[in-house]
N, C-alpha and C positions, 0 to 999 in steps of 0.2 A: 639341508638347511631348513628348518623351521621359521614359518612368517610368524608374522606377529597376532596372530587375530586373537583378538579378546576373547571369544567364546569357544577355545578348539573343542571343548565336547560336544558343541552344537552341529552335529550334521542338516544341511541345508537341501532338499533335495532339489533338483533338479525343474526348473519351471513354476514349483512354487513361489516365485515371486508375484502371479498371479494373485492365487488366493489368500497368500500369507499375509502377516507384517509381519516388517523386520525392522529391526530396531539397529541404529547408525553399529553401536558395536560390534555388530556379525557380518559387517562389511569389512576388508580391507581398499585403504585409500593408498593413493602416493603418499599422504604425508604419515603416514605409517614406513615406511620402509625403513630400515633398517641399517645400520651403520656399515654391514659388510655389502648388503645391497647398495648401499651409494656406492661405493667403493667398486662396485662392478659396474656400474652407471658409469662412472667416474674414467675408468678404464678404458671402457666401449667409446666413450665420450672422444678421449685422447689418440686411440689410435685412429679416429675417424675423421679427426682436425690435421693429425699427420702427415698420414697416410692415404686416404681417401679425396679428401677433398682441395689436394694440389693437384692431382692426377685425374681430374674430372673428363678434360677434353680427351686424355691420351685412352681411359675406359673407355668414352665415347669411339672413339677410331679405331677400340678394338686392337688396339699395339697386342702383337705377338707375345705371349707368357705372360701378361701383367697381372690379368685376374689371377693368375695361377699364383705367381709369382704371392699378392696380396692374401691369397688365401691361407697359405703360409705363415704370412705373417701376423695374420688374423688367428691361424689355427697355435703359432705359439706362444697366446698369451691366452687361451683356453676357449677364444670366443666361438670358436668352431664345434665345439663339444659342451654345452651345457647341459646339457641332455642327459649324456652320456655316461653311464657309473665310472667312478673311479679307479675300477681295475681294469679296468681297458683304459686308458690313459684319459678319462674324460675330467669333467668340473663334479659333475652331478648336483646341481643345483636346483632349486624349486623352480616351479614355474613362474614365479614372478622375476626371479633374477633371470628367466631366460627370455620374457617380455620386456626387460629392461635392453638386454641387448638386443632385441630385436629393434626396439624403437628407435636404439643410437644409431643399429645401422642404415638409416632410412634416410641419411643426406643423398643417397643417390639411387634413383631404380635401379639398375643398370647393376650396381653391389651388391645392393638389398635382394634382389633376385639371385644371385649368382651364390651368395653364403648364405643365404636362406634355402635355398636348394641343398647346400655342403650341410649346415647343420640341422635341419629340420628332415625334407624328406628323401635328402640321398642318405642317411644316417638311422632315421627314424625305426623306420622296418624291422632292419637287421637289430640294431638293437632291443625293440620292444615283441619282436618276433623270430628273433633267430635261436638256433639250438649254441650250446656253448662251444662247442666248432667252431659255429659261423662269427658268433662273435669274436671269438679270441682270434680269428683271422683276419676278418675285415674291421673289426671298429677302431684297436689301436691306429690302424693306417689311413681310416677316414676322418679320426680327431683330431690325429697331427695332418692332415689336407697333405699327407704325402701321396695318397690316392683322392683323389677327386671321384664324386658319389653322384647320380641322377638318376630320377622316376619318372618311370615307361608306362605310362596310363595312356594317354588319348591315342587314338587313331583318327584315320579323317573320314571314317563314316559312322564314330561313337565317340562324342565328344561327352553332353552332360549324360549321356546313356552308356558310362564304361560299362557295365557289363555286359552290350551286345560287340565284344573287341572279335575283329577279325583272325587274332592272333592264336595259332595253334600251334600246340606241344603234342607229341606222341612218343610213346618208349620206346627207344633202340631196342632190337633183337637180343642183344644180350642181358639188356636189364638195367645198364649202368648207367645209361645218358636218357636225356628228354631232348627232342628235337627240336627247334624250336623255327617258327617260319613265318613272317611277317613283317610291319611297319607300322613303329610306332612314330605320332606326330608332335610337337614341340616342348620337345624333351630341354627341359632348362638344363645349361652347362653341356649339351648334350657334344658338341665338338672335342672336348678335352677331360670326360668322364673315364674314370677306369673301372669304376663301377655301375652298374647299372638294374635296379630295380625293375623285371619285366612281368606285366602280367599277362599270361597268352592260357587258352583254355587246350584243356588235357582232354585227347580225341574230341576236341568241337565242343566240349561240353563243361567241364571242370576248370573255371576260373579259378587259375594257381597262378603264384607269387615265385618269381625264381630271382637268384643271384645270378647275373649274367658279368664276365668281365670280359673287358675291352678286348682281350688278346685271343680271346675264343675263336676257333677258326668259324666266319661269318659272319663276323659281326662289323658291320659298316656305320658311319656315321654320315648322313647325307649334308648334305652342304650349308652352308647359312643361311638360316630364314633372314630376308629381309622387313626389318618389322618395324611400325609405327614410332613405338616408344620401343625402354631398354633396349638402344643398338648394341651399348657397348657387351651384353650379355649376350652366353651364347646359348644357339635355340637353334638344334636341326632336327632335323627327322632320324632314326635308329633302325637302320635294314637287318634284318636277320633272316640268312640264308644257311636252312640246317644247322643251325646251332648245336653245338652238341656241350649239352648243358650237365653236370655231372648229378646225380641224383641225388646227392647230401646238398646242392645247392636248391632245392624248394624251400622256399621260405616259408613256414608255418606248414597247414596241412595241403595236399591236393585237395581241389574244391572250396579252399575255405579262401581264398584269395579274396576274396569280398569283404571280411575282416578286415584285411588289412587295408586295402584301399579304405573304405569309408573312416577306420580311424585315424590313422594319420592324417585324412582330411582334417578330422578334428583338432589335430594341436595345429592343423596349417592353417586352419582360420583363426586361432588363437593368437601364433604370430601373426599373421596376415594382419588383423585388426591391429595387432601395438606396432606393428611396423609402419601402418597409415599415419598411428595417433605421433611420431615422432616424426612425420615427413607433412601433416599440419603446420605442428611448433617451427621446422624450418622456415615453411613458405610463410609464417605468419612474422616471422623476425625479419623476411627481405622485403616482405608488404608495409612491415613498421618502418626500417629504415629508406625503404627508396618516397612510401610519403613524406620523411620528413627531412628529404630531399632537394624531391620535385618542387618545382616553381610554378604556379600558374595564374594568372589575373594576379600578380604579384603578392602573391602570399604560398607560403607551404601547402599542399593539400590535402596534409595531413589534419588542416584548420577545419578543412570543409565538410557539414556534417555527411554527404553523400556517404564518402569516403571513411568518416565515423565510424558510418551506422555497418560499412560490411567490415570493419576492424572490427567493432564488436560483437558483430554477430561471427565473425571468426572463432574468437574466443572462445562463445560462448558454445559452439557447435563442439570447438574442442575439449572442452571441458567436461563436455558430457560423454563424450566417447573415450576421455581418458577415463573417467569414470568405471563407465562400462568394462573396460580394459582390466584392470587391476581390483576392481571386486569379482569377476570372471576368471582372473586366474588365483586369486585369494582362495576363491572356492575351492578350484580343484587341489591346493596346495594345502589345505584344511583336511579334505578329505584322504590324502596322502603323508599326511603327518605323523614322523616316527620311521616311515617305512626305509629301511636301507634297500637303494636304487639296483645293488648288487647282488640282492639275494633272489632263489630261483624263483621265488612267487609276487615279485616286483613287478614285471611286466605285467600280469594280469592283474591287479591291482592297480595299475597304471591305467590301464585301457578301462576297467570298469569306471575310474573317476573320470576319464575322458567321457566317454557316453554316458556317465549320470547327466552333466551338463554341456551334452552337445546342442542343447537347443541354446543355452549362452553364449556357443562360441559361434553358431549362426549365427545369433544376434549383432555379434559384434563383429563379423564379417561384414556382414553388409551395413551396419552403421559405420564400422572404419572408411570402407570403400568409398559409401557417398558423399561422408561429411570430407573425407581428403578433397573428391571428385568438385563439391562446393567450394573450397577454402583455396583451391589452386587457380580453381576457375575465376574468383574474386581477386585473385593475389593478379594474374594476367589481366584483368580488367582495370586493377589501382596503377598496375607500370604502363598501361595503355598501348600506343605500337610499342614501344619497346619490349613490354609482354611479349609480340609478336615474333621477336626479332631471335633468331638463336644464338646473338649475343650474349641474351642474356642468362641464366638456371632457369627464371621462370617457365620459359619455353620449354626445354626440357623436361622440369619437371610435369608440364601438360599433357606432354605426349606418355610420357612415364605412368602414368597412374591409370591411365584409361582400361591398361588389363586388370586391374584387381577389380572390378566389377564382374571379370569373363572366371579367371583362374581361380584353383580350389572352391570349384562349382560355383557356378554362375549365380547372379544375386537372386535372379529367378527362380534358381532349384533352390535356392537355401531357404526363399520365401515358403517354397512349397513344403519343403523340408521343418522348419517352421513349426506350422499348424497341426501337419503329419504328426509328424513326434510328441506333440501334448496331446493331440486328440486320441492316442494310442497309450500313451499309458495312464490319459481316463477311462476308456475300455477295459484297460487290465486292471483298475484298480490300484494302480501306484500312483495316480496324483487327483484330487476332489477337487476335479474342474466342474462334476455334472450337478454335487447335492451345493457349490456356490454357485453357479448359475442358476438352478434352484432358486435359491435366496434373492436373487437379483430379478426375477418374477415375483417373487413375493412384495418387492418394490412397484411394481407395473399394480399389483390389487393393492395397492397404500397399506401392506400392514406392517411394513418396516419403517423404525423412527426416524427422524432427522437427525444426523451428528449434530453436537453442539458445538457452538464455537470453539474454538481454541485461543488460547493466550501463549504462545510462544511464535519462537523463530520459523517464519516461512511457513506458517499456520496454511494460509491461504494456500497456499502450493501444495502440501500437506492431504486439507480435503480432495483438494483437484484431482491428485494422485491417486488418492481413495475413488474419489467417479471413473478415472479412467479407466481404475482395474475392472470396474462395474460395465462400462459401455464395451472392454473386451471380449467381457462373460456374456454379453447380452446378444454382441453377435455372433459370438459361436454357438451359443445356444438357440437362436435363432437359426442360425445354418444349419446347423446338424439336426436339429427339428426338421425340415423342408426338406433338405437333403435325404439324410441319410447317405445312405454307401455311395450315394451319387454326388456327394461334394467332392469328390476329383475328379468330377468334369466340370467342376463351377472352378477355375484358376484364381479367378478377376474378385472373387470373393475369397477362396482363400488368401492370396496378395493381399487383399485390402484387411485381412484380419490379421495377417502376419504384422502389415504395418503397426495395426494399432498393438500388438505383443511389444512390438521393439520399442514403439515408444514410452510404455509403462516402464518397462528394464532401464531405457535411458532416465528417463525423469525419475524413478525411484534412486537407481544408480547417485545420480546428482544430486538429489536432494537429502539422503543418507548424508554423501560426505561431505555435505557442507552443515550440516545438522551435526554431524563428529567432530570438524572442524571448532564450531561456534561453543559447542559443549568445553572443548579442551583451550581455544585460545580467546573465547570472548566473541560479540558481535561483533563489534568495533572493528577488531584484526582481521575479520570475517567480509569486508564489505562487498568486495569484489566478488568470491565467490557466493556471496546471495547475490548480488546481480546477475551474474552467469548465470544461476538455479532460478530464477527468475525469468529470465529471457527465453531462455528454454524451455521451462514449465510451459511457459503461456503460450510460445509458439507451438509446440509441441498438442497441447489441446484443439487449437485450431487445424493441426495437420487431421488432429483422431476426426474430429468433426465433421470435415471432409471426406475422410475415408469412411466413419460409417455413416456417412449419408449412401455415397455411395455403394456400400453394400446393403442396405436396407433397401435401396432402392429397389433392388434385384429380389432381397428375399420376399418382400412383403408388398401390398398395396391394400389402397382403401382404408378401413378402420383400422384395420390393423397397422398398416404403415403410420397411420397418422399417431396413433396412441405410442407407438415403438420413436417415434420424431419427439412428441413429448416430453418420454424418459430420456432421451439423448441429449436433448436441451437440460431438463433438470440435474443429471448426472453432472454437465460439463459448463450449468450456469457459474458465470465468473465478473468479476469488476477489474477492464483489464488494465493493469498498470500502465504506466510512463515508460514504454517501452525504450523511445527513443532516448529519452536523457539515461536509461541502461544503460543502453551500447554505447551511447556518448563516453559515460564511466569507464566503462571497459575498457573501450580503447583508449581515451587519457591514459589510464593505470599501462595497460601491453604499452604505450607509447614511451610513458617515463621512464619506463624499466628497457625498452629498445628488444622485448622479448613477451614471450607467451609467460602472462603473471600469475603462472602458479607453481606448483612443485615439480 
């Protein structure tokens, strides 16, 4: 299936959202999607209202078969295989239609982990990595959830460090098996997989990818983790004692198992972010209705601007990371466009568009993670003790979210990850971070103009946006000046540059689609989300401001700090809106509507 995006011959690379413009076109929004894309929304939506969300407590306790049971029935109506070509019994859909069902599934951790595991990374491998053997064996049986799928990464003395795993493989005597001897740690679904994704290194050394099935003599499943949030999902440890693993089951090459781990990270933090941005819109629909509820000094709560101003900035947090979401997979769905999912040179094709923009799908890892980690934390603060109380979802959902900061690499390595990744292919000369930071010193000797005003929509926002990208480049060029090969041992500055990256991508993100939005249906119909793009913008500068204080602090001092504080003020000078009557806005609108008021 083909998205909609207005420019498909435009390839977009990767990170240049940096030094580039882009102009609202070359984005895809929600309200771009497409009639057969709602329709799969539409779908996700119903069996979730079903099926899912009467059965909340019985997932919670963990009832015997149920997930399974559900996965079933999730698997035949194709939610389970979106991925998947369609001659192995998949959907083979884009990646946007498969962030759409990632989002619907997100009423409950406890699901959302458990078929996010079945269709993302117990599925993922084999399909984008296996030989035509493997797939014609295992993926029919993993699209229809008539096998149950899970991946065997972590152990418990290399967690964001997989490739030092303790897990070792050696060839039998005769040539035909790989042994396989180890314990891997909290393997999602891992009680009731029949499949399983293992990486163990070949003699001590050769990080490989193996197809392990449940019935293998040795293969144990250790007992239930007892875990903070997602009880209802299952999460044990996977003993392997001499496995004897058949040698047509290596997954990809010996040695190259690092492949494959780092990429399917990538499409897991693709889902991972649109599974956050649908488990927001939840908590922000039980935050609307229990304020307009609650009673308190005998009026609604929903009246009191306290309670306003985090409905609005709910919104608006959301908004930007839906944002993010669905121009991040637009892209990769751009650069895959045409391709049949089924033919031999698909996988590799697939994976290249995956690492064009795995710094986007960082991005939006850890922008999902936090802005949920926000929006749930305010939703428990609006229902107050009841929040507290595991009566209610919200509780639940508190506990629930607290992993997606930790899983498919911590928000810390992806920060790290981040900076890595563009200052690596300015080195190689694939993306002009170093002759625009250039430029942005040519700024520091005054012999770059002043933009001129603008007369349209969200002008003001507009310039900002433009400075931001400027105080990005100014400290990375600044780092990597000082540094050198020694900025991975400065973390606390790469972090703080990473932040200011993610912020540009979100405010660009937002400010595009509501710039698309206003082009196609007017300002007027527009009003909300420029308040959103608004509220955001501006907070958003004030986060960058903070952050490069704090990393100037560290690179520079004396004249130099002070003249580099200068530009950082001029870049990010602003006249700051009415913020509060924003979010007042905002949340009227989410409130009248009893829902997150956008697409």
């Amino acid at each position: 299936m083909a998205t909609a995006s207005a420019s498909p011959q435009k390839i977009i690379k990767g990170g240049s959202f940096l030094i580039e413009q882009c102009s609202p076109d070359e984005i895809f929004t929600p309200e771009d999607l497409s009639d057969q894309q709602r329709l799969i929304g539409q779908a996700a939506e119903e069996f979730v209202a079903k099926e899912i969300v009467p059965r909340v407590k019985e997932i919670e306790d963990k009832q015997p078969g149920l997930l399974r049971e559900l996965l079933k029935k999730a698997a035949d109506l194709g939610l389970c295989a979106t991925d998947v070509p369609q001659k192995y019994g998949g959907l083979e859909l884009d990646k946007i239609s498969s962030i759409i069902v990632a989002e619907k599934m997100a009423c409950n951790g406890s699901w959302a982990s458990t078929v996010g595991a079945q269709a993302g990374i117990g599925v993922l491998p084999v399909a984008l990595f296996g030989t035509d053997d493997q797939k014609a064996r295992y993926l029919p049986k993993l699209a229809s959830a008539d096998w149950v799928g899970a991946y065997c990464l972590t152990e418990a003395t290399s967690g964001s460090d997989a490739l030092n795993c303790k897990a070792r493989a050696a060839l039998s005597h005769d040539g035909k098996h790989y042994l396989l001897n180890g314990t891997k740690m909290w393997v999602t679904n891992g009680g009731m997989a029949d499949v399983y994704i293992v990486f163990a290194k070949v003699d001590g050394e050769k990080f490989t990818a193996f197809i392990v099935e449940r019935d293998f003599p040795g293969v144990s499943p250790g007992a239930e983790e007892h875990k903070m949030g997602l009880r209802g999902s299952s999460t044990t440890p996977l003993n392997l004692d001499n496995v004897p693993v058949p040698v047509e089951n290596v997954l990809g090459e010996v040695g190259k198992g690092h492949l494959i781990a780092f990429n399917i990270l990538n499409i897991g933090r693709l889902k991972l972010g649109a599974g956050c941005v649908g488990a927001c819109k939840n908590l922000l629909a039980d935050a609307l209705k229990w304020a307009k509820e609650r009673e308190a000094f005998g009026r609604k709560i929903a009246d009191f601007g306290l309670i306003k101003e985090k409905l609005g900035e709910m919104v608006a947090r959301t908004y930007a990371v839906e944002s993010v979401s669905y121009r991040t997979a637009g892209l990769v769905d751009r650069l895959l466009e045409g391709i049949d999912q089924g033919a031999p040179a698909a996988p590799k094709q697939i994976l290249e568009a995956l690492q064009q923009y795995a710094v986007e799908c960082s991005i939006l890892k850890v922008m999902g993670t936090e802005a949920l980690d926000f929006v749930v934390d305010e939703a428990v603060q609006i229902f107050g003790g009841y929040g507290y109380s595991s009566e209610y979802e919200v509780e639940r959902a508190y506990r629930d979210q607290r992993v997606n900061r930790i899983f498919e690499g911590t928000n810390e390595i992806n920060r790290l990850l981040i900076t890595d990744m563009l200052l690596k292919r300015a080195m190689k000369g694939e993306l002009a971070l170093i002759p625009a930071a250039t430029r942005v010193l040519d700024e520091v000797l005054g012999t770059a103009p002043e933009a001129a005003e603008e007369d349209r929509p969200l002008a003001e926002e507009s310039r900002l946006l433009a400075g931001a990208k400027k105080v990005a480049l100014q400290i990375a060029g600044s780092a990597v000046q000082k540094y050198m090969q020694a900025l991975a041992d400065e973390q606390e500055v790469i972090g703080a540059l990473s932040n200011l990256v993610m912020e540009v991508y979100a405010m660009e993100s937002a400010l595009l689609r509501t710039q698309k939005m206003i082009a196609s249906s007017g300002a007027q119909a527009c009003a909300a989300a420029r308040d959103a793009t608004r509220v955001y913008v501006h907070a958003a500068v004030e986060r960058m401001e903070s952050e490069a204080r704090r990393a100037l602090s560290r690179i520079a001092e004396g004249d130099v700090l002070r003249t580099q504080l200068a530009l950082l003020r001029r870049f990010l000078r602003r006249m700051p809106p009415d913020v509060i009557e924003l979010r007042r806005r905002l949340a009227d609108r989410a409130l009248a509507l009893n829902r997150y008021p956008f697409a």
